[in-house]
N, C-alpha and C positions, 0 to 999 in steps of 0.2 A: 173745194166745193162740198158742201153737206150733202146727204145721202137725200132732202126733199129738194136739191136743184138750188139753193138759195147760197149766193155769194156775196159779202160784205166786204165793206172797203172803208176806209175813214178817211176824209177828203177835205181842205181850208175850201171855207167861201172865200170867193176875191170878190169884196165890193170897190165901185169906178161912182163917180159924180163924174156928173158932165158939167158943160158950162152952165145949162139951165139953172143946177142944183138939186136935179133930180136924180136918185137911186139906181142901177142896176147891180145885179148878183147873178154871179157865175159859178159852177162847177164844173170841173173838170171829170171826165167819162174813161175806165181805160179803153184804151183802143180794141183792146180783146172782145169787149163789151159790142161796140158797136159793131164789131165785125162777126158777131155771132148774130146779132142780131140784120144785118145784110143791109144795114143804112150804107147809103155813100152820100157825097158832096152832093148831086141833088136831089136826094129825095126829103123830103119833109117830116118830121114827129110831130103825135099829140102827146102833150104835157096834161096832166091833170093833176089835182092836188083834195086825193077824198082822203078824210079819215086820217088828218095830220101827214099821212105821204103824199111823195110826190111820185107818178106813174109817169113813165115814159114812153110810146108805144111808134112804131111804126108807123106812117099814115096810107 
């Protein structure tokens, strides 16, 4: 971890087709990550994508 909080990771997208023939995209998260951030199985995130990033937040 750097001394302003910010940790990097380098990560493959896994793109899937469906039958439709439509698009999804995944990344994978380490576990560390979300368990710092205190998500479990059901709670929900917002995703937003300002400024070329993508923001993940708690909801």
């Amino acid at each position: 971890m750097s001394k302003n909080g910010e940790v990097k990771t380098a990560r493959k997208i896994i793109f899937t087709t469906g039958g439709n023939g439509s698009t999804s995209c995944r990344v994978s998260l380490p576990k560390s990550w979300i368990d710092e951030m205190n998500i479990s199985k059901e709670d929900n995130v917002k995703i937003s994508f300002i400024d070329n990033k993508i923001i993940i937040e708690k909801n």
